[in-house]
N, C-alpha and C positions, 0 to 999 in steps of 0.2 A: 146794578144788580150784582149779587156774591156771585162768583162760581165756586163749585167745589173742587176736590181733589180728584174726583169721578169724571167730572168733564172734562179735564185736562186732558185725559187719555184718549185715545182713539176710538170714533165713534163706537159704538156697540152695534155689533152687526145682528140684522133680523133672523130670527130662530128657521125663517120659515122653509119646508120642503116640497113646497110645491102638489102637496095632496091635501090639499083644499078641499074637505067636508067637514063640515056644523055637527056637532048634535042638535040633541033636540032643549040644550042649554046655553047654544050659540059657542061651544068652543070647538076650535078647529082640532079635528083629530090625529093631525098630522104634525102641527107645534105646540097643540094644547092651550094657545093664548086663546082669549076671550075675543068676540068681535069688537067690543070695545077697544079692547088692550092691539087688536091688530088696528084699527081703524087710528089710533092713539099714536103709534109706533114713530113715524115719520118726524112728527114734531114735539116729541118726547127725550127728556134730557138724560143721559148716560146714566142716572142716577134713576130716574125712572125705567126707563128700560132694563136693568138690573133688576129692578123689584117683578117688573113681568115675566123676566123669567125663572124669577125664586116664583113666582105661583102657578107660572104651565109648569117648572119643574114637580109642584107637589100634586100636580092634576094627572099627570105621566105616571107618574108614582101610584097616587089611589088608581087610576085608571088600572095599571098592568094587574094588583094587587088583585081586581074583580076577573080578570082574564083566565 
């Protein structure tokens, strides 16, 4: 199996802050990953996890924008 230049580096640590609540779209309000994307995290490759959080980043974003 390849690895990339993404996993060579230091694992990527989880977004999460500990305020743990769903909406009613399953994303947690508090890192904005999906429960997919949380449940995913663990045995996801540095490369993947990058990608989860370029999309809690753009959930953050439209989220604040409705605020």
């Amino acid at each position: 199996m390849a690895t990339s230049a993404t996993d060579q580096l230091p694992r990527v640590e989880s977004p999460c802050e500990r305020k743990c609540t769903l909406d009613d779209e399953d994303i947690c309000l508090g890192c904005f990953r999906s429960i997919d994307e949380i449940c995913a995290w663990g045995g996801a490759s540095n490369q993947k996890r990058l990608q989860f959080l370029e999309l809690a980043a753009a959930r953050r974003s439209r989220n604040s924008k409705r605020a």
